[in-house]
C-alpha positions in Angstrom: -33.2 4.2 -14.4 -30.6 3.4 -12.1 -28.5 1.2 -14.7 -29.0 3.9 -17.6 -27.1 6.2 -14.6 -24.6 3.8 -13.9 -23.7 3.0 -17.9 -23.4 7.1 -18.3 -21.0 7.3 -15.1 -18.7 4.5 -16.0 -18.7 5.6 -19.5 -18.1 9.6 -19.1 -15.2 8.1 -16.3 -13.8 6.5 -19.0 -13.9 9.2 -21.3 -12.2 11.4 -18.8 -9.4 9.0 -18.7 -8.7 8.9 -21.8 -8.9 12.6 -22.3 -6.4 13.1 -19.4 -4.1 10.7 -21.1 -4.3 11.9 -24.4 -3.3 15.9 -23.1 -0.4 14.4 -21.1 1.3 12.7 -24.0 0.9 15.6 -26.3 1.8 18.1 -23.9 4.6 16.3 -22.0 8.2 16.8 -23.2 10.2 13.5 -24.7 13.7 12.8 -24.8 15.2 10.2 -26.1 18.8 10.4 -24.7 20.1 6.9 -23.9 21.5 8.1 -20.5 17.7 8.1 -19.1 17.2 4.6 -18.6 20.2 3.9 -17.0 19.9 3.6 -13.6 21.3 6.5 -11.3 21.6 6.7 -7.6 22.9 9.6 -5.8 25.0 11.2 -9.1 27.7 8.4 -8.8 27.5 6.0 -12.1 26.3 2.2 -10.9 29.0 -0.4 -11.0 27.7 -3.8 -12.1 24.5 -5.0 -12.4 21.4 -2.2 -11.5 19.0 -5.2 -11.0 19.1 -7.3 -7.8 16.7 -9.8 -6.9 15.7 -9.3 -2.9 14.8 -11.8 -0.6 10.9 -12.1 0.2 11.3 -12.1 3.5 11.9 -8.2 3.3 8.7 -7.6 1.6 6.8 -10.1 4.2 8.8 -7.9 7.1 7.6 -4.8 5.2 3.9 -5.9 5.4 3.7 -7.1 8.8 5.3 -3.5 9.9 2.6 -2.1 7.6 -0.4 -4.4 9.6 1.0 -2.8 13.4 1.3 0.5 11.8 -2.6 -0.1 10.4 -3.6 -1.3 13.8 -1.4 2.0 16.1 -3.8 4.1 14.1 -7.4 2.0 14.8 -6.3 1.7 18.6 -5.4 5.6 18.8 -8.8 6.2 17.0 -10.5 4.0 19.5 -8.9 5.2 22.3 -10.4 8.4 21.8 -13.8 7.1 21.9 -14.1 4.5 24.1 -16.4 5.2 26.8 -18.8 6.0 24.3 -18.7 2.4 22.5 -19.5 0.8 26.0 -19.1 -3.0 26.3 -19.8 -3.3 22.3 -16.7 -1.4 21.8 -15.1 -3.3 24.2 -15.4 -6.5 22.7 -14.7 -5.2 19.2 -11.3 -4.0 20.0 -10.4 -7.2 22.0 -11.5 -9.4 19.0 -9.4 -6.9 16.6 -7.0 -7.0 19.0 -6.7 -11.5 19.1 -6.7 -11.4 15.0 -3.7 -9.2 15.5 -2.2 -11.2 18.2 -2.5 -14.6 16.3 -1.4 -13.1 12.7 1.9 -11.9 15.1 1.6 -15.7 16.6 1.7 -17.4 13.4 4.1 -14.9 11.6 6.3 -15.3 14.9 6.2 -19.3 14.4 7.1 -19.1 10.5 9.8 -17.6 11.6 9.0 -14.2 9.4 9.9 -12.1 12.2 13.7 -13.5 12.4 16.1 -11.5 10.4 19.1 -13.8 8.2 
């Protein structure tokens, strides 16, 4: 029973896909003018190359902004709560809190945090 139900959502998902797919590309408007791929930033033609290859270390900066960010919102969220949770809560948000603090430890000892 339950795997006829699954096989008929999966299947009338996919369908639905497709569907959408199919009405956007015969609806939507083409052009092919060869000015669209060229790259464009702020109406001023680019001089050179368009493509650039970035350090990683921005994207690892990027991502460890994104884990404090993640964990401002669960401490605000917790904050709100907390003498309900009791001790339990308690000693949830402290472990949360020593992952956090030793991802920041070793990112701080890889030297991910230093900006060259």
């Amino acid at each position: 029973m339950y795997f006829t139900l699954l096989v008929v959502v999966i299947l009338t998902a996919i369908a639905l896909v497709a569907v959408a797919l199919g009405i956007a590309r015969a609806v939507s408007p083409r052009s092919y003018n060869p000015q669209k791929g060229e790259a464009y930033e702020c109406g001023i033609p680019t001089r050179g190359r368009s493509w650039r290859q970035f350090k990683v270390g921005y994207y690892l900066f990027a991502i460890l902004f994104l884990m404090f960010d993640v964990e401002t919102v669960f401490l605000f969220s917790w904050a709100v709560v907390v003498q309900e949770l009791g001790v339990y809560g308690l000693v949830s948000i402290l472990f949360f809190l020593v992952v956090l603090i030793l991802g920041l430890a070793y990112a701080w000892r890889k030297g991910a945090l230093e900006w060259k």
